[in-house]
C-alpha positions as CSV (number, residue, x, y, z in Angstrom):
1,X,-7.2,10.8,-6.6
2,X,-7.7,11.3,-2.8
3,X,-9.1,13.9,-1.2
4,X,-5.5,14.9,0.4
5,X,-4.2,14.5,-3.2
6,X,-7.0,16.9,-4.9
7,X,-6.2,19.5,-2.0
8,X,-2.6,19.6,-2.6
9,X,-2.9,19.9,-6.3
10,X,-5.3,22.5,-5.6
11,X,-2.8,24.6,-3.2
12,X,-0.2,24.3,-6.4
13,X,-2.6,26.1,-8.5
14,X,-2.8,28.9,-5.8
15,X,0.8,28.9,-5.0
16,X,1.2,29.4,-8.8
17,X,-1.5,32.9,-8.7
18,X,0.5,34.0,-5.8
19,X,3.9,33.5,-8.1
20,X,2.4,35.6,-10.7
21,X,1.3,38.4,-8.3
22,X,4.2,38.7,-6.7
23,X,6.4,38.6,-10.2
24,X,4.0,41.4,-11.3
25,X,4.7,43.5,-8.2
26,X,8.3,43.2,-9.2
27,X,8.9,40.5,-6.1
28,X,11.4,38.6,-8.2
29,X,12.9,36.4,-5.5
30,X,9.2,35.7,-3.6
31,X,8.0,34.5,-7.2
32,X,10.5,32.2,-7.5
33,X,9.7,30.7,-3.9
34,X,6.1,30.3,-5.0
35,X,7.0,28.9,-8.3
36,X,9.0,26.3,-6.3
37,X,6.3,25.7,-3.7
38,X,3.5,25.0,-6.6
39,X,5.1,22.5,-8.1
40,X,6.3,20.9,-4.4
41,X,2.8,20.6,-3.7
42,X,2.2,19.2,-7.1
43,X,4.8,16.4,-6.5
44,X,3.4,15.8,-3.1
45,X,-0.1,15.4,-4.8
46,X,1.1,13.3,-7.0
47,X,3.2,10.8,-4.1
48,X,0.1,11.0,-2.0
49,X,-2.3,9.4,-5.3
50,X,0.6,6.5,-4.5
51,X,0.1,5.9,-0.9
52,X,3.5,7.7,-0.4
53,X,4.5,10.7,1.6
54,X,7.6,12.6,2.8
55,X,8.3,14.8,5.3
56,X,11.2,17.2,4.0
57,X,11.5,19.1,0.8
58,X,14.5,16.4,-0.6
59,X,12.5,13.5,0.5
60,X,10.0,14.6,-1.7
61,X,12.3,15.8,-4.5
62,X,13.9,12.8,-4.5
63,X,10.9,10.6,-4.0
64,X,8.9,11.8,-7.2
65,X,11.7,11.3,-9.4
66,X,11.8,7.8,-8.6
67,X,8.0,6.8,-7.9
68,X,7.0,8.9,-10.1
69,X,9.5,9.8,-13.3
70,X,11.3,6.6,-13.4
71,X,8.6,4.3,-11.7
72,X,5.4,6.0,-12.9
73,X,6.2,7.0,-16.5
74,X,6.3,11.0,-15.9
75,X,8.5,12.6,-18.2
76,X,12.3,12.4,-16.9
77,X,12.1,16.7,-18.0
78,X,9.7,17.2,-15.7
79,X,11.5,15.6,-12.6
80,X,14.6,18.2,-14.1
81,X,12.4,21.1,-13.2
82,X,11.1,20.3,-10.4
83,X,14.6,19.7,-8.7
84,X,15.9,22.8,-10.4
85,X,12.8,24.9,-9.0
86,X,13.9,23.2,-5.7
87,X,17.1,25.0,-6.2
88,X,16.0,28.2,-7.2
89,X,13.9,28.4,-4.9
90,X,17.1,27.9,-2.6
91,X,19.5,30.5,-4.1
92,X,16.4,33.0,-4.1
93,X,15.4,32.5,-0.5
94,X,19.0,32.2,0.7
95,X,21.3,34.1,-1.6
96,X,21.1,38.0,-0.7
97,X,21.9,38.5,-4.8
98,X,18.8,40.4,-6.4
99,X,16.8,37.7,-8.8
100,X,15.7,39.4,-12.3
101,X,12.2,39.4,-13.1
102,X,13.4,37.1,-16.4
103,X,14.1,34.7,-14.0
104,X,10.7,34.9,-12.1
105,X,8.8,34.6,-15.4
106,X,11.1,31.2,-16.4
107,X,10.6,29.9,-12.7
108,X,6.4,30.5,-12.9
109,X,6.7,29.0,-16.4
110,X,8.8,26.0,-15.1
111,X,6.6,25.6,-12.5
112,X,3.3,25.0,-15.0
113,X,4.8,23.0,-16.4
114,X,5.5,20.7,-13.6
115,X,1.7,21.5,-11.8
116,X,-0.3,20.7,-15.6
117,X,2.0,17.1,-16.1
118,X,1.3,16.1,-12.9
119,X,-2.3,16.6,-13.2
120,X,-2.3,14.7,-16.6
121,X,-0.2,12.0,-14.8
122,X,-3.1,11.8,-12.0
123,X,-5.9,11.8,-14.3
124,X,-4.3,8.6,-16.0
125,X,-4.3,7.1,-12.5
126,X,-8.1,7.2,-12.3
């Protein structure tokens, strides 16, 4: 794994701590952002350990479920949550409805879920 690679799977593991803080504090909506943004930066971690990178949120999206789910042998369920954290973290950001904190807890869950496989997928790279 790259350096750049290591460093973004690294920010995913603090973006995920900062999802649980902020779901504790009862910051439903922010959770959910954070959730999202872990397992972004996972995905981008995971592009990078390619040779690939994108420069907008779909590019990315879109990007790992080819190079990565259907190319690179990542579970297809994992590419489903990491476009539906994508958009969550889209109707929570933009949407002025209240998010429940069951959704928070499902989003950080999601989220690990996403952050852990791609850090499996990487090691399998090595």
């Amino acid at each position: 794994m790259t350096g750049e690679a290591g460093a973004e799977l690294a920010r995913s593991r603090e973006e995920l701590a900062a999802a649980r803080l902020l779901a504790g504090g009862g910051f439903a909506a922010q959770a959910i952002s954070r959730a999202y943004f872990a397992a972004f930066f996972a995905a981008e971690a995971a592009l990078l350990a390619l040779g690939e990178k994108r420069s907008k949120h779909a590019g990315v999206v879109s990007a790992f479920g080819r190079l990565v789910i259907r190319e690179g042998g990542l579970d297809e369920a994992i590419g489903r949550l990491l476009r539906s954290l994508f958009e969550r973290r889209n109707e929570a950001d933009y949407l002025s409805v209240a998010a429940p904190a069951q959704e928070a807890d499902a989003a950080i869950r999601d989220a690990e879920r996403v952050v852990d496989a791609v850090e499996t997928w990487l090691a399998g790279l090595r």
